[in-house]
DSSP file (Angstrom, degrees, kcal/mol; ACC not computed):
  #  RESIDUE AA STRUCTURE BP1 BP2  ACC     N-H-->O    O-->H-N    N-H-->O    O-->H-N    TCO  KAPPA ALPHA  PHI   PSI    X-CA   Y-CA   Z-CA
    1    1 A X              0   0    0      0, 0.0     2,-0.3     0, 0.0   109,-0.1   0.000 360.0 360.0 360.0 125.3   16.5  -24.6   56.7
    2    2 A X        -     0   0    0    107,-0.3   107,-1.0     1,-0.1     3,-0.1  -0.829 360.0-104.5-120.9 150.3   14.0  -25.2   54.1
    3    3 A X  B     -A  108   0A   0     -2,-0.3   105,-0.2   105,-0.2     2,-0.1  -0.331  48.4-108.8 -68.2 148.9   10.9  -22.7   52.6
    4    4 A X        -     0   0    0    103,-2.5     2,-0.3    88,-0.1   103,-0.2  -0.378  31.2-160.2 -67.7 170.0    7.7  -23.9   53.9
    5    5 A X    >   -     0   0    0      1,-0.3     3,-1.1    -2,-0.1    -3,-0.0  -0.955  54.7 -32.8-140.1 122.2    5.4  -25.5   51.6
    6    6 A X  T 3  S-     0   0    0     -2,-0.3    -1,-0.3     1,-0.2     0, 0.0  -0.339 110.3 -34.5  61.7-161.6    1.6  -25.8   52.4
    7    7 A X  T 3  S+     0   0    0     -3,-0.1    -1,-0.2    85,-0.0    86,-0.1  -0.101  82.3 152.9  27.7 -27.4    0.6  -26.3   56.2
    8    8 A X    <   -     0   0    0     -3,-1.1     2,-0.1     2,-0.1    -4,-0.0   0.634  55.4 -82.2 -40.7-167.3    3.3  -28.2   57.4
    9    9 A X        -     0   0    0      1,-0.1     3,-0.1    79,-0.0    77,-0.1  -0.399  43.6-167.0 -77.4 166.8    4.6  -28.2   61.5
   10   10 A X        +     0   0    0      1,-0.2   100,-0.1    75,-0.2    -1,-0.1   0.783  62.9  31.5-128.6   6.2    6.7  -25.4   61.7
   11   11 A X  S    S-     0   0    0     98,-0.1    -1,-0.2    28,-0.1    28,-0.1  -0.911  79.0-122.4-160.6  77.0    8.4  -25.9   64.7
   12   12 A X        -     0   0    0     -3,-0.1    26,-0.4    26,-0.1     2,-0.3  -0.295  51.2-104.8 -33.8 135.2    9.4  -29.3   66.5
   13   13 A X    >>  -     0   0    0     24,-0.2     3,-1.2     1,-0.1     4,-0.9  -0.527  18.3-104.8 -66.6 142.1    7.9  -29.2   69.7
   14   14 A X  T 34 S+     0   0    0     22,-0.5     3,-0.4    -2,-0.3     6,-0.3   0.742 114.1  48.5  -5.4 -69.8    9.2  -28.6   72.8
   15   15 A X  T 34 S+     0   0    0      1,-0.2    -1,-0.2    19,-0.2     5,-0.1   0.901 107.8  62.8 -55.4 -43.1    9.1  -32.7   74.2
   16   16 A X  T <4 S+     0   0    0     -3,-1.2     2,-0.6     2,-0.1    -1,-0.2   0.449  85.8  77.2 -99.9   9.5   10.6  -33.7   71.1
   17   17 A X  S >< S-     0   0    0     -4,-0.9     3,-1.7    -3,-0.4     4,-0.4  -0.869  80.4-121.4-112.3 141.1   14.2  -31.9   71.1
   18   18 A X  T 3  S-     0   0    0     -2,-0.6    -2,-0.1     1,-0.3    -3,-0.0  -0.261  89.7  -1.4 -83.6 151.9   16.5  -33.2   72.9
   19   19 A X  T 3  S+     0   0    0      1,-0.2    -1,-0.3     2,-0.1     3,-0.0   0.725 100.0 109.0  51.7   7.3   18.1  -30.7   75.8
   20   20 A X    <   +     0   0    0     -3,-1.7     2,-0.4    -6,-0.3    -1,-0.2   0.670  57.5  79.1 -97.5   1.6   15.6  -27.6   74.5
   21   21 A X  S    S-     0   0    0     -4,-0.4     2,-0.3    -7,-0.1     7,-0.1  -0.919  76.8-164.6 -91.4 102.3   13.4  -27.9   77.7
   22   22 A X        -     0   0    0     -2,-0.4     2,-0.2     5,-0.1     5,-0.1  -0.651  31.7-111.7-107.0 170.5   15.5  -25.8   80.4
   23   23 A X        +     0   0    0     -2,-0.3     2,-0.2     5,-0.1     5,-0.0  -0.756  62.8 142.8 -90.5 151.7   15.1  -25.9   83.7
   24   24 A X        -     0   0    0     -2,-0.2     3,-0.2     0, 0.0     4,-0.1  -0.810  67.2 -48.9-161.5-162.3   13.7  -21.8   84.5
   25   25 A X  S    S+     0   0    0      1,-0.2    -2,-0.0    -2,-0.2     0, 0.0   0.792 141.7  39.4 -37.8 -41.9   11.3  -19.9   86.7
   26   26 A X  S    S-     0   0    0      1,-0.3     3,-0.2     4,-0.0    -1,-0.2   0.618 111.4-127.9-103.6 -18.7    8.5  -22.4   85.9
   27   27 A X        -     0   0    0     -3,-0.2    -1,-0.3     1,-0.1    -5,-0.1  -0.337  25.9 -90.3 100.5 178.5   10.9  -25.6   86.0
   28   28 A X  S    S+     0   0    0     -2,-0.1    -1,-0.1    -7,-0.1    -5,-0.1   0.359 113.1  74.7-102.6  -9.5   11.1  -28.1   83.1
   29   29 A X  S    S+     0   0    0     -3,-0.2    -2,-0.1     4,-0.1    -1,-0.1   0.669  76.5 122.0 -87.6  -4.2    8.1  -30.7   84.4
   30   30 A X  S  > S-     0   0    0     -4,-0.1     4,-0.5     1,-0.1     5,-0.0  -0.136  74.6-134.0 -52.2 158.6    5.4  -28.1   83.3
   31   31 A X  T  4 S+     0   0    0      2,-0.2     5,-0.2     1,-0.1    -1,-0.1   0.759 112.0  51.2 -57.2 -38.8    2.9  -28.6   81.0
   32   32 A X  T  > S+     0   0    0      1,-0.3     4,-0.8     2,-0.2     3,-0.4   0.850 107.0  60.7 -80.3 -18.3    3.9  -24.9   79.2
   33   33 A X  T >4 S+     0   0    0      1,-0.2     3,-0.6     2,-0.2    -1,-0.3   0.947 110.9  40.7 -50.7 -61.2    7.4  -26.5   79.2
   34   34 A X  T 3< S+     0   0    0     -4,-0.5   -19,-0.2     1,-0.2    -1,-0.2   0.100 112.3  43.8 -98.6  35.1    6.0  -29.1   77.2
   35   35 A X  T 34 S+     0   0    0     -3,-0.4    50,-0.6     1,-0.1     2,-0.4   0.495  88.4 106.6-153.9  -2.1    4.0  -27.9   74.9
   36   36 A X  E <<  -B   84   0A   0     -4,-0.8   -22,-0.5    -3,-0.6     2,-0.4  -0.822  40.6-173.3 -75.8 122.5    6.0  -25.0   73.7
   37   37 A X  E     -B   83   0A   0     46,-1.9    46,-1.2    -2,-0.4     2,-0.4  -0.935   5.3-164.1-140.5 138.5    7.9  -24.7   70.6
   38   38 A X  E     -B   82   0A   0     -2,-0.4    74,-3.1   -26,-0.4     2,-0.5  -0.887  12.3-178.8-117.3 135.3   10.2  -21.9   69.5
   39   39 A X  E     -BC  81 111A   0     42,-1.3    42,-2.5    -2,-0.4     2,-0.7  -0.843  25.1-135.3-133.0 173.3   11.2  -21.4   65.9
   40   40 A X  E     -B   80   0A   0     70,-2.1     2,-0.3    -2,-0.5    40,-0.2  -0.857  27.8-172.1-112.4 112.4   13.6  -18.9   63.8
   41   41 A X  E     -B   79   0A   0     38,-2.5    38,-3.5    -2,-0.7     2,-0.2  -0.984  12.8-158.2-132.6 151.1   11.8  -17.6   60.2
   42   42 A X  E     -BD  78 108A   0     66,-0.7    66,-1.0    -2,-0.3     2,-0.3  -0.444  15.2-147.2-115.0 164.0   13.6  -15.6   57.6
   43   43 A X  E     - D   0 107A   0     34,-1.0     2,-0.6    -2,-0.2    34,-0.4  -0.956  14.4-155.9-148.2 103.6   11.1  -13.7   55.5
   44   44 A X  E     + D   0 106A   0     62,-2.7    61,-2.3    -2,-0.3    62,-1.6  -0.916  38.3   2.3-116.6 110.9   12.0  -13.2   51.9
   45   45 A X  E    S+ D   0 104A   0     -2,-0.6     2,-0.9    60,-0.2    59,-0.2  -0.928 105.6  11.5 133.0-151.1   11.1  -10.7   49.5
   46   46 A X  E    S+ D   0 103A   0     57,-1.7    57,-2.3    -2,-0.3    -2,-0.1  -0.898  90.3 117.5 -86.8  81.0    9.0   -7.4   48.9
   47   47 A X    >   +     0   0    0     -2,-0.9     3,-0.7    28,-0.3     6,-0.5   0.436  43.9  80.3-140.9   2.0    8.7   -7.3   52.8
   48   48 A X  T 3  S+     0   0    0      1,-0.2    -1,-0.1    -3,-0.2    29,-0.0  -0.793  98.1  18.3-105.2 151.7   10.4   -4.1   53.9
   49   49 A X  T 3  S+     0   0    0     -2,-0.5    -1,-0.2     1,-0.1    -3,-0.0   0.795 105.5  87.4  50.6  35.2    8.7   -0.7   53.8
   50   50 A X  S <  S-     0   0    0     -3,-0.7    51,-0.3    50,-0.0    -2,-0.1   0.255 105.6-110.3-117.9   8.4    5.2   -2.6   53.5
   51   51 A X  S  > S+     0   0    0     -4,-0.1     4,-2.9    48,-0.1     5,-0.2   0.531  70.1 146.5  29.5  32.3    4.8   -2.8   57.5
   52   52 A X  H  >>S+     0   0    0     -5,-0.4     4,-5.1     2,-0.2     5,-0.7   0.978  78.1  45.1 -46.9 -43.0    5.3   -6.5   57.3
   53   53 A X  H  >5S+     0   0    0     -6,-0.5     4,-3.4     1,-0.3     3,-0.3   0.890 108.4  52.2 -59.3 -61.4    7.1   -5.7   61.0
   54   54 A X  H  >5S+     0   0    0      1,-0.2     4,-2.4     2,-0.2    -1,-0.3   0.817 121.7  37.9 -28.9 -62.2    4.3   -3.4   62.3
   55   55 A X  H  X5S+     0   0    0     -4,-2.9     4,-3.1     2,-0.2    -1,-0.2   0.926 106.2  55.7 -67.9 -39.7    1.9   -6.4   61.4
   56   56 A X  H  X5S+     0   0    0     -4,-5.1     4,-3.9    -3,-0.3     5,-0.4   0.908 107.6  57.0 -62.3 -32.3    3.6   -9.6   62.1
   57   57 A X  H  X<S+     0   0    0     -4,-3.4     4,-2.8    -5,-0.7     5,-0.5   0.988 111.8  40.7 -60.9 -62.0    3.8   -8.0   65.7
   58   58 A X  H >X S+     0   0    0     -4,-2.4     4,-2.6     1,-0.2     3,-0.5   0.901 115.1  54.1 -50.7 -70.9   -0.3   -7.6   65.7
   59   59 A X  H 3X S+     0   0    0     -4,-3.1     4,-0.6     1,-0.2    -1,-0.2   0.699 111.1  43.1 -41.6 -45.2   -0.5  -11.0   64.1
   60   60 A X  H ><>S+     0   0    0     -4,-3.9     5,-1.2     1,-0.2     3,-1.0   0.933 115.4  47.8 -54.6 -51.1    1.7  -12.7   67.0
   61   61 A X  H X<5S+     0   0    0     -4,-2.8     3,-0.9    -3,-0.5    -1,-0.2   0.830 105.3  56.4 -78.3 -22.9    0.2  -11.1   69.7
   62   62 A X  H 3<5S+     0   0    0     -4,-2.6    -1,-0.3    -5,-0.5    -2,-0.2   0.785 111.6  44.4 -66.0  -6.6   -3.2  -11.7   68.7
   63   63 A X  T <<5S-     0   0    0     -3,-1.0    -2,-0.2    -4,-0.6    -1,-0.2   0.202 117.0-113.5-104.5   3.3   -2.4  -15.3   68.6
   64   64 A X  T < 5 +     0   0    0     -3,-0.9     2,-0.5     1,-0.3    20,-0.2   0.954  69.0 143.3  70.4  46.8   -0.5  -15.1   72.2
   65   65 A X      < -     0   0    0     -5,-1.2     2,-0.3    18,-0.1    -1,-0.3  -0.960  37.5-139.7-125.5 125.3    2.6  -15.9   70.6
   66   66 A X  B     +E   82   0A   0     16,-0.6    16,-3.4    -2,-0.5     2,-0.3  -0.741  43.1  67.2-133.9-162.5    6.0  -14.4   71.7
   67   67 A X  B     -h  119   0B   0     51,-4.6    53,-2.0    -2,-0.3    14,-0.2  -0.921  63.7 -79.4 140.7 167.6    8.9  -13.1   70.5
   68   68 A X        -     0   0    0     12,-0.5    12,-1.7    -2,-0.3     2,-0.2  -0.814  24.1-152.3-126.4 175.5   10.4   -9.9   68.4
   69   69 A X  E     +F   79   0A   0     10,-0.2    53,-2.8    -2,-0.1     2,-0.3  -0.894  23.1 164.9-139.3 144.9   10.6   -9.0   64.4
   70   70 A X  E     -Fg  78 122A   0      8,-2.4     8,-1.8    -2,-0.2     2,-0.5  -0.958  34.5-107.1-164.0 156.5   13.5   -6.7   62.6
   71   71 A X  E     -F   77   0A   0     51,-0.5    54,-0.6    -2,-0.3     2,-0.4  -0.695  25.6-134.2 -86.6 139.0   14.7   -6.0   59.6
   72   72 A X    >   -     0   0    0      4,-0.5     3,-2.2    -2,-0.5     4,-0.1  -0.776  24.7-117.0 -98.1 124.5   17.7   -7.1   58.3
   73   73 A X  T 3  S+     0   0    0     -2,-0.4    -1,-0.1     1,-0.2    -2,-0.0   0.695 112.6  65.9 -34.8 -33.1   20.5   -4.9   56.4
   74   74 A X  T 3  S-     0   0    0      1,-0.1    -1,-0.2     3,-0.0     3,-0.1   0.423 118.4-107.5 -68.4   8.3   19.5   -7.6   53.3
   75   75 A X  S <  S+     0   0    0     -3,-2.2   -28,-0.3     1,-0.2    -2,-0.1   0.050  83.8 118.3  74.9 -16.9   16.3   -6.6   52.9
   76   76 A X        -     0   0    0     -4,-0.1    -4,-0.5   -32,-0.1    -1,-0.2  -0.159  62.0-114.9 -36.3 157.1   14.8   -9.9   54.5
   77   77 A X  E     - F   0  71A   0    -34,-0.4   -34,-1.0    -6,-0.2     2,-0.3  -0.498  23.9-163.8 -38.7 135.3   12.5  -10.2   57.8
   78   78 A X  E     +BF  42  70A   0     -8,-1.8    -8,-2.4    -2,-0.2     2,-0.3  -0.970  13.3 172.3-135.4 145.1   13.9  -12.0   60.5
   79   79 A X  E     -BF  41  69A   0    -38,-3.5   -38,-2.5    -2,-0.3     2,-0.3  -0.945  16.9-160.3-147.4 141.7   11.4  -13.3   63.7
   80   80 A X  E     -B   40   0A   0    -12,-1.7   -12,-0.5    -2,-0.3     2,-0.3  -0.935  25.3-174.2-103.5 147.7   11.9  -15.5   66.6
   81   81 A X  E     -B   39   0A   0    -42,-2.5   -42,-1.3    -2,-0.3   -14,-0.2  -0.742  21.9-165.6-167.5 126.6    9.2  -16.7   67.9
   82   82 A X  E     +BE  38  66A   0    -16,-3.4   -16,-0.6    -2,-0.3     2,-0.2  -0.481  30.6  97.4-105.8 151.9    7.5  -18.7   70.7
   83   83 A X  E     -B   37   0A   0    -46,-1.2   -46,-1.9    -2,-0.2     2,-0.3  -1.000  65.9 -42.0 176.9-170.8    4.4  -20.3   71.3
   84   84 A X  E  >  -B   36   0A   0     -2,-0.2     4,-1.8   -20,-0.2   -48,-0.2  -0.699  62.9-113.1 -67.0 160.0    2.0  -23.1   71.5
   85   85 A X  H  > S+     0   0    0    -50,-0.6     4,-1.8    -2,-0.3   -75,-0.2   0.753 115.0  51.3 -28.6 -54.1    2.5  -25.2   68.4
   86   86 A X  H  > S+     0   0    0      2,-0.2     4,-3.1     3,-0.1     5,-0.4   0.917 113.2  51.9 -56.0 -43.9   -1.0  -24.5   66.5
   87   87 A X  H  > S+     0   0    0      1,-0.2     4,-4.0     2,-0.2     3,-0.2   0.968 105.3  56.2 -34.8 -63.0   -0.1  -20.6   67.1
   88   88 A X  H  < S+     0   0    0     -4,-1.8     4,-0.4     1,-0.3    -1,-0.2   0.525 108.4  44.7 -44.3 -39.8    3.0  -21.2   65.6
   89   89 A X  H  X S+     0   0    0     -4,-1.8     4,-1.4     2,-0.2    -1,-0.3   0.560 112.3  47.2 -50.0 -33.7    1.6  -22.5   62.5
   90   90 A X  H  X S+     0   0    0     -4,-3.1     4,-0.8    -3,-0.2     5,-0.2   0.848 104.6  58.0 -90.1 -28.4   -0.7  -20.4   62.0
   91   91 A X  H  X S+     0   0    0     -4,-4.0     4,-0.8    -5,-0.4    -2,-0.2   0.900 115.1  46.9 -53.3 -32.9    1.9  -17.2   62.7
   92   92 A X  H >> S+     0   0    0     -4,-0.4     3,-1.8     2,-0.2     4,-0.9   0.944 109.5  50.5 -64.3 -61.2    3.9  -19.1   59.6
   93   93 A X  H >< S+     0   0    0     -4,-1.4     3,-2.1     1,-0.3     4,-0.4   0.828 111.5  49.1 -56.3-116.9    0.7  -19.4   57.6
   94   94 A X  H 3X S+     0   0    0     -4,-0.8     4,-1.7     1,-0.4     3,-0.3   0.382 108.9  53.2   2.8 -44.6    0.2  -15.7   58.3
   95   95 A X  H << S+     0   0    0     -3,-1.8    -1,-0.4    -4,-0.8    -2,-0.3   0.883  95.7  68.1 -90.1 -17.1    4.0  -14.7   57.1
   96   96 A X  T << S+     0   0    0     -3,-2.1    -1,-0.3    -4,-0.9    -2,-0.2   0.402 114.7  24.1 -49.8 -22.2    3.7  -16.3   54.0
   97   97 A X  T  4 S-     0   0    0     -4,-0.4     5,-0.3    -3,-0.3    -1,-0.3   0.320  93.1-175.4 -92.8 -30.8    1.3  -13.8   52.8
   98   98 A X     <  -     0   0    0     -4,-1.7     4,-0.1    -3,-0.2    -2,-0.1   0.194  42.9 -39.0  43.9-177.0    2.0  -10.8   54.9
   99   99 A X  S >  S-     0   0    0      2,-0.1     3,-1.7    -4,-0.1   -47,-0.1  -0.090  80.5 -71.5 -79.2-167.3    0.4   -8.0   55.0
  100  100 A X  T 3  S+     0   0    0      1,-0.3     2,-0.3     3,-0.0    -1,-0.0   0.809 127.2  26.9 -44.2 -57.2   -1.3   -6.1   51.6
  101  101 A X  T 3  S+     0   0    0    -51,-0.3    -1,-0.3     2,-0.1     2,-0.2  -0.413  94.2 109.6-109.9  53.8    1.5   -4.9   49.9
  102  102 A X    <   -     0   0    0     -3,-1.7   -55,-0.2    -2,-0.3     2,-0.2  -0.574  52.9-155.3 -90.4 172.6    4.3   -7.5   51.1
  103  103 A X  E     - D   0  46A   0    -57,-2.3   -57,-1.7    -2,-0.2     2,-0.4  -0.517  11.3-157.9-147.2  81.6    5.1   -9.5   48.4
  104  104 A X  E     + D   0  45A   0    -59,-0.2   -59,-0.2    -2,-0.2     3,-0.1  -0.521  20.6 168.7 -94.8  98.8    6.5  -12.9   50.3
  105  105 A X  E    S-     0   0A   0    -61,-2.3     2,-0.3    -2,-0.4   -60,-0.2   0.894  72.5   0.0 -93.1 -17.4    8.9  -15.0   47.9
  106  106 A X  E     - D   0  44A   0    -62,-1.6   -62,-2.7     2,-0.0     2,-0.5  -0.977  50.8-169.4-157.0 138.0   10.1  -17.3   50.6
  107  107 A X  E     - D   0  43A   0     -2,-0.3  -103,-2.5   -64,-0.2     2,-0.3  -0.992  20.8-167.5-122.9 123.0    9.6  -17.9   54.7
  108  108 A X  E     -AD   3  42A   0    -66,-1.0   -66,-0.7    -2,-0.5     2,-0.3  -0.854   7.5-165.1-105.9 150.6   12.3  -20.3   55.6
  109  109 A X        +     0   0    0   -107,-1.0  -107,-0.3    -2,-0.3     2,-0.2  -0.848  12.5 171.1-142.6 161.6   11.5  -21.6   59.3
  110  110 A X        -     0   0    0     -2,-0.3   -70,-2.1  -100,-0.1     2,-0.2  -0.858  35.9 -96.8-159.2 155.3   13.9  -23.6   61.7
  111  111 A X  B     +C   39   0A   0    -72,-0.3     2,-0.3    -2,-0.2   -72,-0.2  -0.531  52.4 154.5 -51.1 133.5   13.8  -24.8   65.6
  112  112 A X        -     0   0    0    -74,-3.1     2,-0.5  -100,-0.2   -74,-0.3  -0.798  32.8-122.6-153.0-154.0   15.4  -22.6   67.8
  113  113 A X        +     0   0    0     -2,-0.3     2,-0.3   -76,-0.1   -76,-0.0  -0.914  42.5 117.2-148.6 134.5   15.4  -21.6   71.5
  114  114 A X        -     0   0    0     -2,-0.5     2,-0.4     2,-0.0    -2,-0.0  -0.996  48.7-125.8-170.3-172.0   15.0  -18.4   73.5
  115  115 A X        -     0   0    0     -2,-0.3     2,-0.2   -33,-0.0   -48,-0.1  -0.829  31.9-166.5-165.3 142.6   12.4  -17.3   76.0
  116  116 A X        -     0   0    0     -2,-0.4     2,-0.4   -50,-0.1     3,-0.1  -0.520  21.0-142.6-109.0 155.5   10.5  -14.0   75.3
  117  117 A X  S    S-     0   0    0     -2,-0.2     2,-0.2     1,-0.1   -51,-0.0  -0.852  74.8 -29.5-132.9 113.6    8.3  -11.6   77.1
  118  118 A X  S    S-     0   0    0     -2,-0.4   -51,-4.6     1,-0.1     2,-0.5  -0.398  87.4 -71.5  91.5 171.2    5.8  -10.3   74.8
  119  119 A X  B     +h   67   0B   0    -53,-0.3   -51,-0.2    -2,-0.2     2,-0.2  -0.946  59.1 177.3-138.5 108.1    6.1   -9.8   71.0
  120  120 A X        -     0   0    0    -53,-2.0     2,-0.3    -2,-0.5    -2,-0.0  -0.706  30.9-140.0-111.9 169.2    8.7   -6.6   69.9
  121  121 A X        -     0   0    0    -53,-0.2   -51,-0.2    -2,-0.2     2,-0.2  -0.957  31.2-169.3-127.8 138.9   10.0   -5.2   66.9
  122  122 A X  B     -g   70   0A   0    -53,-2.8   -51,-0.5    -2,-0.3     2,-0.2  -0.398  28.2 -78.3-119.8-161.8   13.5   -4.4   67.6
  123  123 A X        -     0   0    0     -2,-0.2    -1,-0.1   -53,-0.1     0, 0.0  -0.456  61.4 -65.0-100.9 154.0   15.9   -2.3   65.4
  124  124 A X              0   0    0     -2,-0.2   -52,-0.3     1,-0.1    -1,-0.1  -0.046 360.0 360.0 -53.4 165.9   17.8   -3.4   62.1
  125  125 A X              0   0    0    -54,-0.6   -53,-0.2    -3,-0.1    -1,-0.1   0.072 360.0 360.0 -70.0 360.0   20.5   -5.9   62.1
């Protein structure tokens, strides 16, 4: 897992990982099958007791993205989070700044898998 830097993807897509397409309610030949990308970000920093959670949850869902946020016993952010690919970028873009008083030294991002309903903020870890 590496910090982003600038703009980058943030998320292999969906088509291009092997075995991350499963077969499910909607089957695996869909277009939302294939065009969905799910990723894991760590959040690093001045990011607890600023509402970073309370926001990234408005951020996601205004961007139709889902997926939960919780705080982690280290003081980190932790998100999963699903979406189209452009969302997904820009939900990255978005944690890298946080909200006003976040102070973001690092969003580390990774590929991952889950399927969500909706965008929560669940309870510490």
């Amino acid at each position: 897992m590496l910090p982003m830097a600038g703009r980058a993807q943030a998320c292999a897509p969906v088509e291009q990982r092997a075995s991350a397409c499963f077969p499910g309610p909607r089957g695996c030949g869909t277009l939302a099958c294939m065009t969905t990308a799910t990723c894991h970000l760590q959040i690093r920093g001045l990011v607890q007791g600023v509402g970073y959670r309370w926001s990234l949850v408005q951020a996601a869902r205004r961007l139709g993205v889902q997926g939960w946020v919780r705080n982690r016993h280290d003081g980190s952010v932790e998100a999963m989070a699903s979406g189209p690919q452009a969302a997904l970028d820009d939900l990255v873009e978005w944690a890298r700044h946080g909200p006003a008083g976040a102070r973001v030294e690092a969003v580390y991002v990774s590929p991952a898998e889950g399927v969500f309903d909706g965008f929560e903020q669940r309870p510490t870890a």
